[in-house]
C-alpha positions in Angstrom: 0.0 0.0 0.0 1.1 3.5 -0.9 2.8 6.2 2.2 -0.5 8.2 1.0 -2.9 5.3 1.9 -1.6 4.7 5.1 -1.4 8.0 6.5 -4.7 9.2 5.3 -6.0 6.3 7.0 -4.0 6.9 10.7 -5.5 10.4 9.9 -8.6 8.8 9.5 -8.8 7.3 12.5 -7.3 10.5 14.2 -10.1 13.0 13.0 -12.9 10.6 11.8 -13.8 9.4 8.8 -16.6 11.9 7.7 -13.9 14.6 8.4 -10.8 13.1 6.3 -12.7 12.4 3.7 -13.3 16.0 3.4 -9.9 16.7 3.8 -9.2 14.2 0.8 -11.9 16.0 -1.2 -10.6 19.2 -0.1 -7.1 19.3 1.7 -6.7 22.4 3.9 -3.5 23.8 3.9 -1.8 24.2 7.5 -1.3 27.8 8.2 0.8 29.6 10.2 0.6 33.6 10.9 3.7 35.4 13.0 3.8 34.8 16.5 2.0 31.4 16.7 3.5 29.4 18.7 4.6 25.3 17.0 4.2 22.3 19.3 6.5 19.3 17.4 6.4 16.0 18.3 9.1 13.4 16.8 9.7 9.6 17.2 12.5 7.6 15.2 10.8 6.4 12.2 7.4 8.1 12.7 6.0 11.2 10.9 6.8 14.4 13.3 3.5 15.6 14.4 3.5 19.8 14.2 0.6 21.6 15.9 0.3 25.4 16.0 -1.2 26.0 19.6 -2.1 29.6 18.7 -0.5 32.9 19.1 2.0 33.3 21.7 -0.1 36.1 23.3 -3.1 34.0 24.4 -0.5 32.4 26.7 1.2 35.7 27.8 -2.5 37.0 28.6 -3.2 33.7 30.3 -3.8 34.7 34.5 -1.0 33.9 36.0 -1.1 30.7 38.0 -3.9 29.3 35.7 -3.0 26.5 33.2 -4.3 26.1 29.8 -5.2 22.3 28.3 -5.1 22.5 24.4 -7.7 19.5 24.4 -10.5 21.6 25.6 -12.6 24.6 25.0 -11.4 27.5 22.8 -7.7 26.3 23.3 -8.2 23.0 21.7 -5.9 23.2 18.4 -4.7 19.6 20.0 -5.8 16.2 21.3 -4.2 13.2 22.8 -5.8 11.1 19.5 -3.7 13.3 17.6 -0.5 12.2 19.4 -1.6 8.8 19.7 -3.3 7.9 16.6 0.3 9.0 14.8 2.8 7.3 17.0 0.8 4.7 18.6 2.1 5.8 22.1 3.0 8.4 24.6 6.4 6.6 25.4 9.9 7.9 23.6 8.3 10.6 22.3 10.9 13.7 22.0 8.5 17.4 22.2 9.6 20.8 21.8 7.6 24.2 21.9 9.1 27.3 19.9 8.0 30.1 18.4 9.5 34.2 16.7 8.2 37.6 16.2 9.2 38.8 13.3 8.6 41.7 12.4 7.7 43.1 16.0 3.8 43.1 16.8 1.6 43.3 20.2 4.6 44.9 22.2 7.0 42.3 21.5 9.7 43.2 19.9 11.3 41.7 16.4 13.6 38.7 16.4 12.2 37.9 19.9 12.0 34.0 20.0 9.9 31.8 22.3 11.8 28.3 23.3 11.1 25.1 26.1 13.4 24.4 27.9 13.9 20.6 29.0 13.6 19.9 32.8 15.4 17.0 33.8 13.2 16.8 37.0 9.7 17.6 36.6 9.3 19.0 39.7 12.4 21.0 39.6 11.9 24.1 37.2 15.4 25.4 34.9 17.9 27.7 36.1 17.0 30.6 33.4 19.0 31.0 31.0 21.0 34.2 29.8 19.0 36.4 27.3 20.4 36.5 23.8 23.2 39.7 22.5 21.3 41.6 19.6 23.2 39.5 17.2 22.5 36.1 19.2 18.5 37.3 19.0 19.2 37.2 14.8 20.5 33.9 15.2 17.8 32.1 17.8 15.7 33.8 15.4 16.7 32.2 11.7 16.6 28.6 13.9 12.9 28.9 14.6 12.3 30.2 11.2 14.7 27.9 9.3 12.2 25.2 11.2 8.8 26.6 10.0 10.3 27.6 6.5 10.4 31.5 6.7 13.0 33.4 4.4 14.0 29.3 3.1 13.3 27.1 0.6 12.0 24.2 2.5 10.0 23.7 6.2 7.1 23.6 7.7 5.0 25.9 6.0 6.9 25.4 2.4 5.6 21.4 2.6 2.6 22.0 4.1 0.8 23.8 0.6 1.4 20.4 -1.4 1.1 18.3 1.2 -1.4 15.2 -0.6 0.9 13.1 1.9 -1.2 13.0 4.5 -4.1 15.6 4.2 -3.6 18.0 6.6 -6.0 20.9 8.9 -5.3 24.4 9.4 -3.8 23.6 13.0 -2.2 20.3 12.6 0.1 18.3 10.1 2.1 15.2 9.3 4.8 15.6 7.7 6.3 12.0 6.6 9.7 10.2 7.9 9.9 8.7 4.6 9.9 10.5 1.0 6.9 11.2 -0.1 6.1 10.8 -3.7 3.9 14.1 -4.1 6.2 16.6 -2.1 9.8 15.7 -1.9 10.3 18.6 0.5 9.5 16.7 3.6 13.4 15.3 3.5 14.6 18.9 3.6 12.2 19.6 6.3 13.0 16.5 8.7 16.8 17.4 7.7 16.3 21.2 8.6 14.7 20.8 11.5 18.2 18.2 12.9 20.4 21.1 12.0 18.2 24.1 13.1 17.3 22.5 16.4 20.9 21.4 17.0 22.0 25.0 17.0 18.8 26.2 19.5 19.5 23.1 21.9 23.2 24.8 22.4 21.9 28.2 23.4 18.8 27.1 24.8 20.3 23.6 27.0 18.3 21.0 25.8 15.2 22.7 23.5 13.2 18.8 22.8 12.5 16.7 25.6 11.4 13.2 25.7 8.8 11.1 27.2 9.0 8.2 29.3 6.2 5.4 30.6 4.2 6.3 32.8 6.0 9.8 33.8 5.3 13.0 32.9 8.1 15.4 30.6 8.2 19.0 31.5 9.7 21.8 30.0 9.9 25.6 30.7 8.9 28.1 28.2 11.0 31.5 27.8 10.4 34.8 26.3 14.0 35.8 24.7 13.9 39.4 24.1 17.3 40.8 21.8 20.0 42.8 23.6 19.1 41.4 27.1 22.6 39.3 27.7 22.9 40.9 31.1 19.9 39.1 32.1 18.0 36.2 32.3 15.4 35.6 29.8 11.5 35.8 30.7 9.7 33.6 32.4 7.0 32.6 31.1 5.9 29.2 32.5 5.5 25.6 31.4 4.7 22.7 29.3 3.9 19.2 30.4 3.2 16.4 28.0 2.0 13.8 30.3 1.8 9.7 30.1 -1.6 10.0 28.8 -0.8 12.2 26.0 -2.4 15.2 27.7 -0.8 18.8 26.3 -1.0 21.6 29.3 0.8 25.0 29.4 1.0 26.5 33.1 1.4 30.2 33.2 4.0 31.2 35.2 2.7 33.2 38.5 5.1 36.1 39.1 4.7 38.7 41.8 3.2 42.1 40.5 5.5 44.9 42.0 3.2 45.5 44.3 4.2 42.1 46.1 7.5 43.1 45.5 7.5 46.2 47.3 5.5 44.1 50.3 8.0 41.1 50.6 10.4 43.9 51.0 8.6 45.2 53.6 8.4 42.1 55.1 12.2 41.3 54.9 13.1 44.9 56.2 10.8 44.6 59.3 11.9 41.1 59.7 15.4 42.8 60.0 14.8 45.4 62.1 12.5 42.8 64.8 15.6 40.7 64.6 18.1 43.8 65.3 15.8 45.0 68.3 15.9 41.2 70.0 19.6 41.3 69.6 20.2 44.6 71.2 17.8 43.6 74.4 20.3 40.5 74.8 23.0 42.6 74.6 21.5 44.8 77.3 
């Protein structure tokens, strides 16, 4: 049987029949717009699984401390019957989560790139790393877009217009680990996307992570703005992809300066009870 065959069938039974069809009648042509921010999943031998969870804002706007399930309600660009109806399983799995700005829009500045970083225990969140020089922003930046296929010849959103191998949504797309016939693009993709995330995984210390049985893998997501290599990039919380193939961003609760100013308070009158008690001793 064809590559086409079978994956418009795993699609099949992914979406449903009534809907693939469609998409076979009518193929919609996966679309990305500046800002969105690019889920990837990858296995060895499997077609990598890319789905665009939105714009990068909807998390930023997210309250802080609240977390966002891409399987449900107006967020849900994703299910677990995507993941698993590709690969099968949840274990081995390697995710990443990245996104750009470019050119600068909704207060963020151009070249600005969004990256996960891998945890190595769940519960234990990164050390944050260094924001990028203005050069090092240009760089971080032609790695995301060398990925999706901005300012190339090949990527994400170069395969996905002729994609016939599988049919493909707006949101979601599967783009094949072996050549396909109809688009031979997808082996510059999948050879792209090796160098390009190579080069982010050095600045960024580990941008994929990978799934294991019956655990869940966690990355953080930063915000890194150009010119900002005297501090640490943003903070903006993080992904888990969990044993049951469940997708969930938690946004990141930061103190408003409010709180700031308070716990200062707090420290200084801490200080100054602690100074007091040491002085009646001394008396």
């Amino acid at each position: 049987m064809p590559p086409l065959n079978v994956s418009a069938l795993r699609l099949a039974a992914v979406v449903g029949t009534t809907l693939a069809a469609s998409y076979l009648g009518n193929a919609q042509v996966f679309t990305y717009s500046n800002q969105d921010v690019i889920l990837a999943v990858r296995a060895p031998g499997v077609d990598d699984l890319i789905v665009d969870l939105g714009p990068v804002t909807d998390l930023i706007n997210q309250t802080q401390g609240t977390a966002v399930n891409f399987s449900t309600g107006v967020n849900a660009r994703y299910s677990t019957s995507l993941l698993t109806g590709n690969f099968g399983t949840t274990d081995g799995l390697t995710f990443s989560v990245f996104g750009v700005s470019s050119p600068a829009a909704n207060s963020i500045l151009n070249n600005t790139t969004f990256l996960t970083v891998k945890r190595t225990d769940p519960d234990v969140k990164t050390a944050s790393p260094k924001g990028p020089t203005t050069s090092g922003a240009g760089g971080l930046k032609s790695g995301v877009q060398g990925i999706l296929g901005i300012n190339t010849t090949f990527g994400v959103t170069k395969y996905a217009p002729g994609a016939a191998y599988p049919p493909n949504t707006t949101t979601a797309l599967l783009i094949p680990s072996v050549q396909d016939p109809s688009n031979p693009s997808n082996q510059d993709y999948k050879n792209s996307y090796t160098v390009k995330s190579s080069g982010l995984t050095s600045i960024t210390t580990g941008l994929e992570n990978k799934t294991a049985a019956g655990t869940v893998a966690r990355s953080d997501f930063y915000e890194f703005i150009p010119g900002t290599s005297t501090k640490t990039a943003s903070y903006l919380g993080n992904f888990t992809l969990d044993s049951s193939g469940a997708l969930i961003f938690y946004r990141a609760a930061v103190p408003e300066p409010s709180a700031y100013a308070s716990i200062a308070a707090l420290g200084l009158a801490a200080f100054a009870i602690r100074r007091r008690v040491q002085n009646v001793k001394a008396s």
